[in-house]
C-alpha positions as CSV (number, residue, x, y, z in Angstrom):
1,X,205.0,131.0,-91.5
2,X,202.8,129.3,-94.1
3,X,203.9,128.6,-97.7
4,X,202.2,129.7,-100.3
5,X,201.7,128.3,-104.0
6,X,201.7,130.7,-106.4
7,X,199.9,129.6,-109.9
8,X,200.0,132.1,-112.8
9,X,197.6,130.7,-116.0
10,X,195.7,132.6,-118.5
11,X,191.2,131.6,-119.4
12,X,191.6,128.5,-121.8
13,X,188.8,127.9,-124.5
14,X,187.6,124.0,-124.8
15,X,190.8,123.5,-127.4
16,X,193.1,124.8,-124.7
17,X,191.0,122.3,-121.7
18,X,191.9,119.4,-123.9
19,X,195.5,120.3,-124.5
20,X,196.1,120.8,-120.8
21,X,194.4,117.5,-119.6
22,X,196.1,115.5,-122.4
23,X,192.8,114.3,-124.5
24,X,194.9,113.5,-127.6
25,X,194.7,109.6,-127.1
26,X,196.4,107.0,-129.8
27,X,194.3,104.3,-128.3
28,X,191.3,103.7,-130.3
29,X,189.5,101.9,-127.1
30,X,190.1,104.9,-125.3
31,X,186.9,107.0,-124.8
32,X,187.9,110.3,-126.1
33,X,184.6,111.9,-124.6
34,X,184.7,110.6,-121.5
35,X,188.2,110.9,-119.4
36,X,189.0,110.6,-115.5
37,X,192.3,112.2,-114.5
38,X,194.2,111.7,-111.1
39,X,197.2,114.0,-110.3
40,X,198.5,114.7,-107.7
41,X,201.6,117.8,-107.6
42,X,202.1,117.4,-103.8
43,X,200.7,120.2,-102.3
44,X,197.2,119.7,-104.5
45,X,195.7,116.7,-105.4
46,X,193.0,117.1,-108.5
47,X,190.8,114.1,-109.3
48,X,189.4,115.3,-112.6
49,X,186.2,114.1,-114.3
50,X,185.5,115.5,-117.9
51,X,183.1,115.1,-120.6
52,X,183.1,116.9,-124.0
53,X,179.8,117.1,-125.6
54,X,180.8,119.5,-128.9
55,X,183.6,121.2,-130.0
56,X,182.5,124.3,-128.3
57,X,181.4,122.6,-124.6
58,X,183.1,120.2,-121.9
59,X,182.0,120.1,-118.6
60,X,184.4,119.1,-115.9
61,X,183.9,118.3,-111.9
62,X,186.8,118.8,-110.1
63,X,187.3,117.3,-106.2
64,X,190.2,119.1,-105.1
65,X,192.1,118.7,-101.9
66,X,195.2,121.6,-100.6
67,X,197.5,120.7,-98.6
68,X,198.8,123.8,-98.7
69,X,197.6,127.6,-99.5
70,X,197.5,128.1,-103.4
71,X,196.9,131.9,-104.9
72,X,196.4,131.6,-108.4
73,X,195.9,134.2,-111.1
74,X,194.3,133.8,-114.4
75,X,194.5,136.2,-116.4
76,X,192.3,137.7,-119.4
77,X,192.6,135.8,-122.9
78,X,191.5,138.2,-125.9
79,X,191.3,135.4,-128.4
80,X,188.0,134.1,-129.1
81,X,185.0,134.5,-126.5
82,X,183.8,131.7,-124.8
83,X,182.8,131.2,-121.0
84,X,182.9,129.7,-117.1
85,X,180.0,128.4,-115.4
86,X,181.5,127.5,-111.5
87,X,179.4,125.6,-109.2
88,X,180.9,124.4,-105.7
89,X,178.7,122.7,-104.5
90,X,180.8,120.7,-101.8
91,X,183.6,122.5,-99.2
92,X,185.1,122.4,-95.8
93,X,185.8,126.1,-95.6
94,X,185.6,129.3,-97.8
95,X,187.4,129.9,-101.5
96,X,188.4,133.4,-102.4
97,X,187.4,134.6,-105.5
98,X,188.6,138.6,-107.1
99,X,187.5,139.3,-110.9
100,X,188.9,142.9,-111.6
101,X,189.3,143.9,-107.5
102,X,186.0,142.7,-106.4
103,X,186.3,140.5,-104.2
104,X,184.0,137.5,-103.3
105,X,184.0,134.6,-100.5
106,X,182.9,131.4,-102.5
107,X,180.9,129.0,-99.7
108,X,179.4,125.7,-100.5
109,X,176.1,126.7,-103.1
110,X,178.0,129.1,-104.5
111,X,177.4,130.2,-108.7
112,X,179.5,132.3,-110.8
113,X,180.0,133.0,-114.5
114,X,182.4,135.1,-116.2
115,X,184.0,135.1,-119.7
116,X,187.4,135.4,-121.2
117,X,188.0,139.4,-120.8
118,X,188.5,139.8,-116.8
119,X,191.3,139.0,-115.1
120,X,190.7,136.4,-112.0
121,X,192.5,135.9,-108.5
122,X,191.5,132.3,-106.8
123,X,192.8,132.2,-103.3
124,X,192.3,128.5,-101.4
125,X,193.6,127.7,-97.8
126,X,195.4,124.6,-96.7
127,X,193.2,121.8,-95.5
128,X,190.5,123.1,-98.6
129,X,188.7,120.2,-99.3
130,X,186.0,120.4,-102.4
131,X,184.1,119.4,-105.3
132,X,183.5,122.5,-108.4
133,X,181.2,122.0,-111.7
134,X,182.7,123.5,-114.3
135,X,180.6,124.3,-118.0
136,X,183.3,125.5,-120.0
137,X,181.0,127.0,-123.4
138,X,182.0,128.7,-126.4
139,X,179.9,131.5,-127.6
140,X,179.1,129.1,-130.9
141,X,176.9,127.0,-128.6
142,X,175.1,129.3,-126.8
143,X,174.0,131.1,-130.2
144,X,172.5,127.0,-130.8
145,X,170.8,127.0,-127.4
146,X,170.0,130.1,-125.7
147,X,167.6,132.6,-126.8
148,X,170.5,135.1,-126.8
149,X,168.5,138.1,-128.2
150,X,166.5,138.2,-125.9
151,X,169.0,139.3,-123.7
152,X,170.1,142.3,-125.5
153,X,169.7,145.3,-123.5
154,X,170.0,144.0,-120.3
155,X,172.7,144.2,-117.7
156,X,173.5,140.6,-119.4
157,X,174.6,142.2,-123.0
158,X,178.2,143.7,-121.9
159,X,178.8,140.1,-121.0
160,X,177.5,137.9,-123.5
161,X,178.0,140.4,-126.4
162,X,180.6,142.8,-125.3
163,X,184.1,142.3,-123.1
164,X,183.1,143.6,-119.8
165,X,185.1,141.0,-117.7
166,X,183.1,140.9,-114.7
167,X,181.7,137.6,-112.7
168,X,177.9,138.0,-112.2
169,X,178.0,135.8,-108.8
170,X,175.6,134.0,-107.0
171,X,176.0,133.8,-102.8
172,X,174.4,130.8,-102.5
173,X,171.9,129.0,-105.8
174,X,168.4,128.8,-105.9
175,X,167.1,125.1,-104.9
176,X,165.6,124.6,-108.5
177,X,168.9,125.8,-110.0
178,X,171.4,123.5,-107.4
179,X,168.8,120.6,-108.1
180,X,169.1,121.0,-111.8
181,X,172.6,121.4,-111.3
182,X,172.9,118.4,-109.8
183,X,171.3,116.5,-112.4
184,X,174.6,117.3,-114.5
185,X,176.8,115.7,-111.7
186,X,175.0,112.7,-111.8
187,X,174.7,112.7,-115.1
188,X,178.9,113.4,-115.8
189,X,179.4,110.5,-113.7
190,X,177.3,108.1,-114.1
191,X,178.5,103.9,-114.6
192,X,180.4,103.2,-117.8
193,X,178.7,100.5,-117.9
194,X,175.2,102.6,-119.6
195,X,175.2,104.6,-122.5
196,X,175.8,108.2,-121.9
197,X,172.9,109.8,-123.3
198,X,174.6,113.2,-125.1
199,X,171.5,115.0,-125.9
200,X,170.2,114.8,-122.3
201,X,173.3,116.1,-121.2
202,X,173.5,119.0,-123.7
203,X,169.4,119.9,-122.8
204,X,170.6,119.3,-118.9
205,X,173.3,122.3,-119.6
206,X,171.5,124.6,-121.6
207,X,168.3,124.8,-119.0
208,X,171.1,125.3,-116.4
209,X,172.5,128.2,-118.5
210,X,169.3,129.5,-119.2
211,X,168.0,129.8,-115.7
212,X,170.8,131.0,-114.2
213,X,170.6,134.2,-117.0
214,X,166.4,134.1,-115.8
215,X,167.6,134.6,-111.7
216,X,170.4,137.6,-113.5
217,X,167.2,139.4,-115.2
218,X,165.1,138.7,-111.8
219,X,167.4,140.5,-109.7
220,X,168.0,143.0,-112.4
221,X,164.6,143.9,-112.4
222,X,164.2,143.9,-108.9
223,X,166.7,146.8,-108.1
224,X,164.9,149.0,-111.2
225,X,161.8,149.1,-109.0
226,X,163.3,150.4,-106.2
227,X,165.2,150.4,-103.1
228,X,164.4,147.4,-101.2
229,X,165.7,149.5,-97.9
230,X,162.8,152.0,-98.2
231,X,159.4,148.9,-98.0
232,X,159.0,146.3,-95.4
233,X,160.4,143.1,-95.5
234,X,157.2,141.2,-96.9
235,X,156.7,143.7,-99.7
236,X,160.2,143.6,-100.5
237,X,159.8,139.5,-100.9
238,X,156.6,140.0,-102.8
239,X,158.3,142.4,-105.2
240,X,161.0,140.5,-105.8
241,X,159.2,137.2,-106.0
242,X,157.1,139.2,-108.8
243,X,160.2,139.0,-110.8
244,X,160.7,135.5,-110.5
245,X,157.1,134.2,-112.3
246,X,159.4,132.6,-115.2
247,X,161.4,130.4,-113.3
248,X,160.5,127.9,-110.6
249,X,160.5,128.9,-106.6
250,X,164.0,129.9,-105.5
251,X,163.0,128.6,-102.4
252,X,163.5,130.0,-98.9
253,X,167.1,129.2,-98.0
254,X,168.0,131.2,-101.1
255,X,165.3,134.5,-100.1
256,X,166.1,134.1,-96.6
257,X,170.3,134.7,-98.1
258,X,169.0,136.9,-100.0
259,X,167.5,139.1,-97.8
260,X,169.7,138.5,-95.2
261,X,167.2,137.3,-92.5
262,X,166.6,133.5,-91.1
263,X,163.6,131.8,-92.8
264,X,161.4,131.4,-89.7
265,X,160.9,135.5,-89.7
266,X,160.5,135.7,-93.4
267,X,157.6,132.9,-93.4
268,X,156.1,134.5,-90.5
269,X,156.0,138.0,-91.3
270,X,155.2,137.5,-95.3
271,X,152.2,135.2,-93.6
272,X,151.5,138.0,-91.3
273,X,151.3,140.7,-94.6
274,X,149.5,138.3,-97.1
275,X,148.1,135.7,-95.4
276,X,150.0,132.8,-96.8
277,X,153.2,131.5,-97.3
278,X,155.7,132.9,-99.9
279,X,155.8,129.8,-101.7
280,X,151.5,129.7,-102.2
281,X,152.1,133.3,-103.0
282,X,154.5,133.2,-105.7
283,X,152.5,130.1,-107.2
284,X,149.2,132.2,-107.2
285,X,151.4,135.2,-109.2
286,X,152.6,132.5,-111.4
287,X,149.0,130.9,-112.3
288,X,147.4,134.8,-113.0
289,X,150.5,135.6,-115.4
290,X,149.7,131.7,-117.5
291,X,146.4,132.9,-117.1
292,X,147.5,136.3,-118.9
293,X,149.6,134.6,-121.5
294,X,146.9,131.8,-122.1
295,X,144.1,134.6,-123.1
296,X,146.7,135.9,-125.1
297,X,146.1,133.4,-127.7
298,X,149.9,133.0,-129.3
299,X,151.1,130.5,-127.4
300,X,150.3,126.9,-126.9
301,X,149.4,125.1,-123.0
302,X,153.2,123.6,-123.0
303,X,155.0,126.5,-124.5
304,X,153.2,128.8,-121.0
305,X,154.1,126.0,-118.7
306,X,157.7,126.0,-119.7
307,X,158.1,130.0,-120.2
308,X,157.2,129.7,-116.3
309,X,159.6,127.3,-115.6
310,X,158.0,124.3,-115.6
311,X,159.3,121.0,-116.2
312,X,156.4,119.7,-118.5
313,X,153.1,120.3,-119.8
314,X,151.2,118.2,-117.3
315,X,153.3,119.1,-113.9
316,X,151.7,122.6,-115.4
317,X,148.1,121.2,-116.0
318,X,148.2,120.2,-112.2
319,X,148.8,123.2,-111.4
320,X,146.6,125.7,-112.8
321,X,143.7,123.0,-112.1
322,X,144.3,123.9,-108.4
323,X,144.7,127.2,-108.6
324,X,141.6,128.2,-111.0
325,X,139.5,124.6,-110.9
326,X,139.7,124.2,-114.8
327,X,142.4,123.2,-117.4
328,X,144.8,125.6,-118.6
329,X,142.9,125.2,-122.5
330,X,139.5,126.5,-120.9
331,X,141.6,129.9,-121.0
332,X,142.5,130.3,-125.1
333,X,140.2,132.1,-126.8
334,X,139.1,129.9,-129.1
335,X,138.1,127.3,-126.1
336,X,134.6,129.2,-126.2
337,X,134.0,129.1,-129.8
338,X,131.4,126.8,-131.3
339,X,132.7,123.7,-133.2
């Protein structure tokens, strides 16, 4: 019969991280911001890389090999509130993940985020072999940057605001969102040898954060207008990809998850409803809502590009040139006006 490790523990905030990994160095060479730690407790081997940006925010990747079964429990820490971005984005098998009773299988791509009021069961097999992102944030820095009112009212508020415990999980991430979070990888381990630029980091996190509560409200949304059981498959994408104008293009390995049907059949029979792919139809959605917000007049040609969920002002230019044939100022009101 197989042994298992059991592993009781309780959510840490960023103080507790640094306690437990030791970051309380005498050696004034030492860079306290930027650590590396190898253990190894015989049945686990964690090779840790950490960086802490603020007092309030350290984000850790942690490539993790079992060499036997380990069921851990965390359990909920009252004190404070403060939160748990995990990305696994490498693995040789499932995880197994429970926040109150539900339970979730945790495959390579997988996103979840929870706070500090749930209670948490993490089951991993022997053999696992993996790599997890952790963004460990108090609630101090996402008040500095996240629009956090906007989310009031929302199935986002118990979470952020409140103590609902839950994990708002994500089967497998967007390709925007893994790319994006893959730029904090690199990023967390780049050479020693070049200056770690701290404010690209922080920006790196907070559009990370911020588009992973975006794909929340999309879904959210989504179920609000109805049951996706009762319309075909391509209105079903449509609707949902309706949602999605604020973000970039989830892509179709993440609508083909998500609708639980391979990618071939959704391209084909969303080509076969609109007459163009879902990608060409999501951008043409995107372009009439700038379009919208442009007329508006209240907000500038970069501040539409990037409430869309684009990267910068001319990637957006490009953009709305080909889909309308002029720039996105011929569209303000005051581009008409005699000067």
């Amino acid at each position: 019969m197989q042994s298992v490790i059991e592993y009781p523990q309780q959510f840490f905030p960023v103080s507790g991280f640094l306690e437990r990994v030791g970051h309380d160095f005498t050696d004034e060479r030492h860079d306290r911001e930027a650590c590396v730690l190898d253990i190894d407790s015989g049945y686990v081997r964690n090779y840790l890389v950490y960086r802490l940006l603020r007092n309030d925010i350290v984000v850790f990747d942690q490539d993790m090999a079992y060499r036997e079964a380990e069921y851990s429990v965390v359990a909920a820490n009252p004190e404070g509130r403060f939160y748990l971005l995990k990305y696994l984005y490498a693995a040789n098998r499932p995880l197994t993940c429970s926040f109150n009773g539900i339970k979730t299988i945790m495959r390579c791509g997988f996103l979840g985020y929870c706070n500090n009021f749930g209670n948490h069961e993490f089951a991993a097999p022997a053999g696992f072999e993996g790599r997890l992102l952790h963004l460990l944030v108090e609630h101090s820095f996402l008040k500095d940057y996240i629009r956090l009112e906007s989310f009031r009212g929302s199935g986002l508020e118990a979470l952020l605001f409140g103590e609902c415990g839950d994990m708002l999980a994500v089967p497998v991430a967007p390709g925007p969102l893994r790319r994006r979070l893959d730029k904090i990888v690199t990023l967390l381990h780049q050479p020693a040898s070049r200056p770690f630029d701290k404010l690209r980091m922080l920006t790196a996190v907070a559009e990370v954060l911020e588009a992973f509560f975006s794909l929340y409200m999309a879904e959210e949304r989504y179920l609000a207008a109805g049951d996706a059981g009762a319309v075909a498959l391509a209105d079903s994408v449509a609707q949902y990809l309706r949602t999605c104008v604020n973000q970039p293009f989830p892509g179709l390995a993440y609508l083909s998850d998500r609708f639980a049907v391979s990618a071939s059949t959704l391209k084909r029979q969303f080509k076969a409803r609109f007459g163009m792919a879902p990608h060409r139809y999501f951008r043409q959605q995107q372009m009439e809502e700038a379009a919208r917000l442009l007329a508006g007049g209240t907000a500038s040609v970069a501040e539409v590009g990037y409430r869309l969920g684009f990267d910068s002002p001319g990637n957006f230019t490009r953009a709305f040139r080909q889909a309308f044939g002029t720039p996105p100022h011929a569209y303000q009101p005051d581009a008409a006006m005699p000067k």
